[in-house]
C-alpha positions in Angstrom: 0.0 0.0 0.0 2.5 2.4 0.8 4.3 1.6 -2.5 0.7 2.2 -4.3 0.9 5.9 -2.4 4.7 6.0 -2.9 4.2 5.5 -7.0 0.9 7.6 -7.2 2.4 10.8 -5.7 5.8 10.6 -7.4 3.9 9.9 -10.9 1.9 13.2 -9.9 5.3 15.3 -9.1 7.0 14.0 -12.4 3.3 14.8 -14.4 4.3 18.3 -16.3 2.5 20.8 -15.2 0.1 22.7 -18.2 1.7 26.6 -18.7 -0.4 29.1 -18.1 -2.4 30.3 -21.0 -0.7 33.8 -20.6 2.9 32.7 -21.4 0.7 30.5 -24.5 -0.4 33.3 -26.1 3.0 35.0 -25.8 4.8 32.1 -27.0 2.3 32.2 -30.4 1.9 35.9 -29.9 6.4 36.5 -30.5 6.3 34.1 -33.6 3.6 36.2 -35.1 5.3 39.7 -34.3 8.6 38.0 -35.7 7.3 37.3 -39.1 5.4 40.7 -39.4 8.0 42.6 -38.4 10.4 41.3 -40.8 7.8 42.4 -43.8 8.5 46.1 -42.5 12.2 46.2 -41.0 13.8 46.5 -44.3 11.7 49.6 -45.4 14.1 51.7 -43.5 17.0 49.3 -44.3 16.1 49.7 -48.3 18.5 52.9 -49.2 21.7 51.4 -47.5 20.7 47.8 -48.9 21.1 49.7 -52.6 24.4 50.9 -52.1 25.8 48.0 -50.2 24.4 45.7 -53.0 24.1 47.8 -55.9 20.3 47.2 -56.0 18.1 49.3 -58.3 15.0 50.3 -57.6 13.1 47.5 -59.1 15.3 45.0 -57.1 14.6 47.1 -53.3 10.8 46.2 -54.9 11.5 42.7 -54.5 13.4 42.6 -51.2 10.1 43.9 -49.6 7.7 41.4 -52.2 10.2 38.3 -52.2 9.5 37.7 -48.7 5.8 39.2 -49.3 4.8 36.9 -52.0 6.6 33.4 -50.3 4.6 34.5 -47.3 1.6 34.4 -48.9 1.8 31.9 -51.3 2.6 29.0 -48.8 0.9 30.3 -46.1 -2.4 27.9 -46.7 -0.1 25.1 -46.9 1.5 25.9 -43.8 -2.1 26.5 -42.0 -2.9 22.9 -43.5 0.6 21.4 -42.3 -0.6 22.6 -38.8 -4.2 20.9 -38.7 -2.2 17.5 -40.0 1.4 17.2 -38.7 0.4 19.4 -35.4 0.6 23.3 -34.9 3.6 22.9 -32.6 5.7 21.2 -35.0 5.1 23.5 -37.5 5.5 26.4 -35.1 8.6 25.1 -34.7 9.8 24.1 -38.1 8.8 27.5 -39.7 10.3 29.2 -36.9 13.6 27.3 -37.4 13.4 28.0 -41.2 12.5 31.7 -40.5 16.0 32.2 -38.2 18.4 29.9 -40.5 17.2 32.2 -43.4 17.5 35.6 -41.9 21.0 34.7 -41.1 21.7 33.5 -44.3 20.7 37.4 -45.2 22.2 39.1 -43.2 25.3 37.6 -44.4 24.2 38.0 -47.9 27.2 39.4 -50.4 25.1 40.0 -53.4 21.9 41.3 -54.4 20.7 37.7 -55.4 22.0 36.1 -52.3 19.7 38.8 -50.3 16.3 38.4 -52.5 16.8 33.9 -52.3 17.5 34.4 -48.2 13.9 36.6 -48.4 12.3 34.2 -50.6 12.7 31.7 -48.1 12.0 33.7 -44.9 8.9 34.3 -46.3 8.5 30.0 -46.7 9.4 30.0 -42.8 6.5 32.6 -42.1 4.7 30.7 -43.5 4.5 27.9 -42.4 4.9 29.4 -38.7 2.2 32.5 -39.1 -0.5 30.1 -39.3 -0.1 28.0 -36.4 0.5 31.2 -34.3 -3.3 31.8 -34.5 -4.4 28.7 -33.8 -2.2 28.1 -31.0 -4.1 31.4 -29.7 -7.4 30.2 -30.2 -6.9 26.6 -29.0 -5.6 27.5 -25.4 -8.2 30.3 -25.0 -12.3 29.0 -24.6 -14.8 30.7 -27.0 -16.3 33.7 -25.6 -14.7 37.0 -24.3 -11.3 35.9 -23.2 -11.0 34.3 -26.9 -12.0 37.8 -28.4 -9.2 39.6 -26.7 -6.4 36.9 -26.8 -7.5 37.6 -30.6 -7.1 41.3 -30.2 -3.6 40.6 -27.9 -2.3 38.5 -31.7 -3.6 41.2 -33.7 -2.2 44.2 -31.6 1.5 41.9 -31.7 1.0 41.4 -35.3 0.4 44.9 -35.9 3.0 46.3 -33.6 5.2 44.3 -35.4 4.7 46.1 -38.7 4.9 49.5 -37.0 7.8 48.7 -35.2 10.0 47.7 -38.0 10.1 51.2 -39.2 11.9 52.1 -35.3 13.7 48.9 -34.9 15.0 49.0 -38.5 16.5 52.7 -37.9 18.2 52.1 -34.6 19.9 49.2 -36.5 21.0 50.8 -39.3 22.1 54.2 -37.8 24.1 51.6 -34.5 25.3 49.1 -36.8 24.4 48.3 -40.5 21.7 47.2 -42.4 22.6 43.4 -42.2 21.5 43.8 -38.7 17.8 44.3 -39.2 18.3 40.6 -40.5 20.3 39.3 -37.7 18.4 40.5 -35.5 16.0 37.3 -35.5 18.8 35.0 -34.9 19.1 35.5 -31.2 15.4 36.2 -31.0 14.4 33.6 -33.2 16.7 31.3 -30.5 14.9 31.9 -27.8 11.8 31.7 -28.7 12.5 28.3 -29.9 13.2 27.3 -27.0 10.6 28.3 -25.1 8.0 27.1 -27.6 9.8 23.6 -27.7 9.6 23.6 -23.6 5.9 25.1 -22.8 3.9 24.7 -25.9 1.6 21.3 -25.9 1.2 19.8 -29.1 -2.3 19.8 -31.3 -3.8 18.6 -34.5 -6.9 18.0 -36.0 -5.9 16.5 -39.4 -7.4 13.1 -40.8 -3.8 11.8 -41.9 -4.7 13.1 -45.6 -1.6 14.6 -47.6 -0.9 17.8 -48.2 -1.7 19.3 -51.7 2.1 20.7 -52.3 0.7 20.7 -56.1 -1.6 23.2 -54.8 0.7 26.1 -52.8 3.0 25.8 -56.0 0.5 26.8 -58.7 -1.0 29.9 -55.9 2.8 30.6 -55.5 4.0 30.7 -58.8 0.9 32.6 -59.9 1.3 35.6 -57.5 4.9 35.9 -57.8 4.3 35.9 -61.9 1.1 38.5 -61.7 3.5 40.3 -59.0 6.4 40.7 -61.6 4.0 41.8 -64.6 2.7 44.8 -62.6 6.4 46.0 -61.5 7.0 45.7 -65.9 4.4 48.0 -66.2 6.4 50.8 -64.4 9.4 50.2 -67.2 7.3 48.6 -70.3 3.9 50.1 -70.0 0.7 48.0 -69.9 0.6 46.9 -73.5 4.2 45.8 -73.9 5.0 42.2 -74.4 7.5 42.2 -71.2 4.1 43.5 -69.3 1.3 41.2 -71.0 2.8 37.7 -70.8 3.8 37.8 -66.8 0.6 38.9 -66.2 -1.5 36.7 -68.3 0.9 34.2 -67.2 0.1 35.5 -63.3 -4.3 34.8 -64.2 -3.3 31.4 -65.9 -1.6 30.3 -63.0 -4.2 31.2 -60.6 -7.0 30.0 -62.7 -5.1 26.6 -62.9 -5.2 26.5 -58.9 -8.6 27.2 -58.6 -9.3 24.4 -61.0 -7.1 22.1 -59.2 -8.4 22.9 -55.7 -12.2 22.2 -57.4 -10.9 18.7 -58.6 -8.7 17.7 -55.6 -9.3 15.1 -53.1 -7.7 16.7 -50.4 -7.4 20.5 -51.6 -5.1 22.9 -49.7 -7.8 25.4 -50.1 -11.7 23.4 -50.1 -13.3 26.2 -52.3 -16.5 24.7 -50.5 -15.2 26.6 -47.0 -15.5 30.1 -48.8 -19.2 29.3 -49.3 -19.5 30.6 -45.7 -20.4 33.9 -45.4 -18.1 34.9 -42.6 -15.4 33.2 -44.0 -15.5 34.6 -47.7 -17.1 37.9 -46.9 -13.8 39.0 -44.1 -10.7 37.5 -46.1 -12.3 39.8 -48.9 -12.5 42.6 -46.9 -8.5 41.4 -45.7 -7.8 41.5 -49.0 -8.5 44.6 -50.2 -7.3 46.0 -46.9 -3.9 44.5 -46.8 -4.2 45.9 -51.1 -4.3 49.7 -49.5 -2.8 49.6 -46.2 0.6 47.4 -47.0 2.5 50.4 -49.0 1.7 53.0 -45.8 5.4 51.9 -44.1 6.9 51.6 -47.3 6.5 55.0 -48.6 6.1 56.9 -45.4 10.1 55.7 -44.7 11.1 56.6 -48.0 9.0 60.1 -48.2 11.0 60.6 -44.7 14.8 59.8 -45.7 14.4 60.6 -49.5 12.1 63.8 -49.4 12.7 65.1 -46.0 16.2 64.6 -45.3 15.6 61.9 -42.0 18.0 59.8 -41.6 17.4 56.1 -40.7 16.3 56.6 -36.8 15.0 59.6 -37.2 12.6 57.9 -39.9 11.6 55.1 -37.3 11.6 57.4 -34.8 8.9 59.7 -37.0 7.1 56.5 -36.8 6.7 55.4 -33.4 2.9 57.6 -32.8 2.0 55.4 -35.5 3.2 52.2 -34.1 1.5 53.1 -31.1 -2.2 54.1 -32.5 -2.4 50.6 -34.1 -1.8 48.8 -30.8 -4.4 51.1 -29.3 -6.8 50.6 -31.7 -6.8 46.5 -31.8 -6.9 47.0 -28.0 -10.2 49.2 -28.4 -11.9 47.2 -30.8 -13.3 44.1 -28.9 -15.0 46.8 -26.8 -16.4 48.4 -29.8 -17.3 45.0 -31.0 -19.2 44.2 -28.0 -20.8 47.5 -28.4 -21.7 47.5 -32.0 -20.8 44.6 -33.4 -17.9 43.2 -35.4 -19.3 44.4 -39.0 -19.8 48.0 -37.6 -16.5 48.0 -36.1 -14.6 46.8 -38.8 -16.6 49.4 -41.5 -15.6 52.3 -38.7 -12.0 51.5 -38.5 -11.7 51.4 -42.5 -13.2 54.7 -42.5 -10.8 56.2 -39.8 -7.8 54.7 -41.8 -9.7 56.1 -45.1 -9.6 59.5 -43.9 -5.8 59.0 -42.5 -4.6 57.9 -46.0 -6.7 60.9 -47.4 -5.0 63.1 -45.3 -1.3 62.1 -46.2 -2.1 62.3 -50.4 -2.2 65.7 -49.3 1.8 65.8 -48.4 4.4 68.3 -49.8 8.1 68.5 -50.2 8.6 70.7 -47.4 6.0 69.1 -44.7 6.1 69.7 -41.0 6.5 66.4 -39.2 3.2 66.8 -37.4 1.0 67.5 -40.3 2.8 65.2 -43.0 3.4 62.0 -40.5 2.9 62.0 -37.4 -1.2 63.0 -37.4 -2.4 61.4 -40.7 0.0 58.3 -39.9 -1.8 57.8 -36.5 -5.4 57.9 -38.3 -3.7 55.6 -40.8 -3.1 52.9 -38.3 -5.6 53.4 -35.3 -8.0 52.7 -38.2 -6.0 49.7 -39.1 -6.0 48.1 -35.6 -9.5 48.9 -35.3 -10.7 47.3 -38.4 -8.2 44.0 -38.3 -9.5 42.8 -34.8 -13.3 42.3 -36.2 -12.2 41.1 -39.6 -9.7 37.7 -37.9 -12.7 37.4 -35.7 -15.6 36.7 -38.5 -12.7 35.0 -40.6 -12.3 32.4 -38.1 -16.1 31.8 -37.0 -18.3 29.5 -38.7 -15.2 26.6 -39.8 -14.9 23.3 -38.3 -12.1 22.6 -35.7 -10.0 20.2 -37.7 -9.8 23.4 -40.5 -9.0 26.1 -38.2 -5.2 26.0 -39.3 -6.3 26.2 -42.5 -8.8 29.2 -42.0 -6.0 30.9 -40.1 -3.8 30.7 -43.2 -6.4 32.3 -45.4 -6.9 35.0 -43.1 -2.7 35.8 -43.1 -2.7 35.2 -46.7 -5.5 37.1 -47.9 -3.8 39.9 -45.7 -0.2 39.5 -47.2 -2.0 38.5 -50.6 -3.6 41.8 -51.0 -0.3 43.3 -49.7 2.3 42.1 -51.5 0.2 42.9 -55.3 -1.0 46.2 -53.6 2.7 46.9 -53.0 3.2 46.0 -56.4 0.5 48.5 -58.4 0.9 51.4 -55.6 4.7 51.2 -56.5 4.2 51.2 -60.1 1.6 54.1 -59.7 4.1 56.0 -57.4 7.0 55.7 -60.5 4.2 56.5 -63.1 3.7 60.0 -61.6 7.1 60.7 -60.6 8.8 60.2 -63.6 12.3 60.3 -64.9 13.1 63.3 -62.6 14.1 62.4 -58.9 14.0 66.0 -57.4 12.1 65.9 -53.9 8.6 67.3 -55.2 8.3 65.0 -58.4 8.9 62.0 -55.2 5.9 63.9 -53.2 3.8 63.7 -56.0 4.4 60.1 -57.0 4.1 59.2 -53.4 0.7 61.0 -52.8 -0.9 59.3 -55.9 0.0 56.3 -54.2 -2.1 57.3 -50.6 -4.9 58.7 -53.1 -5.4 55.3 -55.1 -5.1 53.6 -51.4 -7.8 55.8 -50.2 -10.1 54.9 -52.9 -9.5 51.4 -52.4 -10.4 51.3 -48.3 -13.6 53.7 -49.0 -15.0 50.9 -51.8 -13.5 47.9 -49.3 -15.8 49.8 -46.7 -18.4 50.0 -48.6 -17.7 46.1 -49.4 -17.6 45.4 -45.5 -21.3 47.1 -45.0 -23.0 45.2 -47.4 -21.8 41.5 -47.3 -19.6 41.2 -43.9 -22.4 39.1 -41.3 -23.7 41.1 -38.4 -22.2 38.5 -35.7 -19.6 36.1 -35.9 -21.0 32.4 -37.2 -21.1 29.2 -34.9 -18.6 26.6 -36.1 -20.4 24.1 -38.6 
């Protein structure tokens, strides 16, 4: 008997206690700022990455979109990897990917070396973003506490693009450029090893294979319809150069949606977007992420090349920003409670509408606080606001063993609609600016771009009211 009591209270001492659902979410809630942050680090970076690597301006395009278009192109691969193989493992593979490749770039010697080492960040995050999500959702029940440990990954997620603008500066201005790379190393490290120690493994896959067919053709078809719109700012939209990547680009992406239709196992079940909630908020993502991608591109680069900042003082400009998009994904679950996630998401579109509006209105000689710092704010407390709602109704409504999956549409329509928005606002931006570079031809190519992103938040608002679901949808 006393060996009975013996064995029952050492097996009860050796039984690993669960980790609280706080350090969870911060676990998921690192990976998630790792991987955004690293799609807005380099914005600052981009100036000293052309002279260090003789880059022109097409090829700065593609440090920012190489990373962009991996990220999204895999991304519902990695979502489905999570529900099958288990959303630690991937956490942890992606992450590992994500660290081994930002040190391969921040070694980088040449301009190819740099774009590959991107390209396969981007495969990391992806693979990695998704179960971030997931992990969130899993460890926290349905209700309230779920709505802000939502809010908690969007605010990281967020604050993760803003910060890259600030971290990216105080890198480049203390060191060099190749250290808003490193960087993640170290990080990277030790969140692996807190993730392989506290998280607790999950799946809900059925042992089915994953459709790599699948995240090839969507891959290859962004990346293609990607490169055809940066043609257009050299070729024009009727030359042969333009016409081919970009019918190419449709082809490709026609040829997925055909596959996914006759698939067994589909990385993408087009039969999931025949929810409302689903198909109604990743296209409200996706025009979104379309408009709001470019704001810490060519904010940094109106700072250092217009203005005069230099590196810091152009993350530095940006750090009200940073903040207001933290604020506003910590406001919005109350506003959701209040008037409901469709409201909330149309109202934070709006206040990010009228932020964009106010920055087309920029000059060569503008005062920080009227040509950053206050339309920059609007920008991005309207961005928090509207994200929060949008994951929310993007995730209700799909079964448990395709939540990975559903959380890697939600990131991809996002960095979809980002990576080919950064694409035609950069192309626009070169169209109006010309072959001069003086300061005020910059402005005015810059502004068009915040003028065409305006238009396209006040139609996605206007897309938001009319299909987005009143409440969030009960899992089917």
């Amino acid at each position: 008997m006393a060996y009975m009591l013996e064995t029952t209270d050492t097996a009860r001492r050796s039984a690993p206690a669960a980790p609280p659902v706080w350090l969870v979410v911060a676990l998921a809630c690192a990976g998630q700022f790792l991987v955004v942050l690293d799609i807005s680090v380099v914005n600052v970076a981009l100036p000293s990455m052309r002279s260090g690597l003789a880059l022109g301006e097409q090829g700065l395009q593609w440090v920012v979109n190489a990373y962009a278009i991996a990220f999204a192109g895999f991304m519902l691969l990695g979502g489905r990897a999570g529900d099958l193989y288990g959303r630690k493992r991937m956490f942890l593979v992606g992450l590992g990917l994500f660290t081994l490749a930002s040190l391969a770039g921040g070694l980088a010697q040449d301009g190819w070396q740099l774009l590959l080492a991107r390209a396969v960040q981007g495969l990391g995050a992806a693979v990695l973003a998704p179960s971030t999500l997931t992990i969130v959702t899993s460890a926290v029940p349905k209700g309230a506490a779920r709505t802000r440990a939502i809010a908690t990954w969007t605010a990281v997620g967020a604050g993760g693009g803003a910060a890259g603008g600030f971290v990216g500066g105080v890198l480049v201005d203390a060191l060099s450029w190749r250290w808003v790379l490193l960087i993640n190393v170290p990080v990277g490290a030790v969140v692996l090893a807190g993730a392989a120690r506290w998280l607790a493994e999950s799946r809900a896959g059925d042992g089915r294979r994953l459709d790599l067919p699948g995240a090839l053709l969507v891959t290859a078809g962004l990346a293609t319809l990607a490169y055809g719109i940066s043609q257009t700012e050299a070729e024009g939209w009727t030359a042969t150069a333009t016409v081919v990547p970009l019918g190419a680009g449709l082809a490709l992406l026609a040829l997925f949606l055909l596959a996914e239709a006759r698939a067994k196992a589909p990385l993408m079940p087009l039969g999931l977007l025949r929810l409302r909630s689903v198909a109604s908020a990743n296209a409200a993502m996706l025009l979104s992420g379309c408009a709001m991608f470019c704001m810490w591109f060519f904010m940094t680069l109106y700072a250092q090349n217009v203005l005069g900042y230099t590196p810091l003082e152009a993350g530095l400009a940006l750090v009200p920003s940073s903040l207001a998009v933290i604020i506003g994904s910590k406001l919005a679950p109350r506003l959701m409670r209040a008037a409901g996630p469709r409201a909330t998401a149309v109202l934070g579109t709006l206040i990010a509408a009228a932020g964009f509006g106010w920055q087309s209105t920029m000059t060569a000689d503008g005062a920080y606080l009227t040509a950053i710092m206050f339309p920059g704010i609007l920008m991005m407390l309207g961005a928090g606001t509207a994200t929060t709602p949008l994951a929310s109704l993007a995730t209700s409504g799909a079964a448990p063993e395709e939540a990975g999956l559903v959380s890697g549409l939600v990131n991809t329509s996002r960095t979809m609609g980002g990576s080919l928005g950064l694409a035609i606002m950069s192309t626009i931006a070169a169209a109006h600016t010309g072959a001069a570079r003086t300061p005020q031809a910059l402005t005015e190519g810059y502004a068009q771009a915040f003028r065409t992103s305006t238009a396209l938040l006040l139609a996605g608002a206007a897309v938001m009211w009319l299909w987005l679901p009143r409440k969030a949808a009960a899992a089917h």
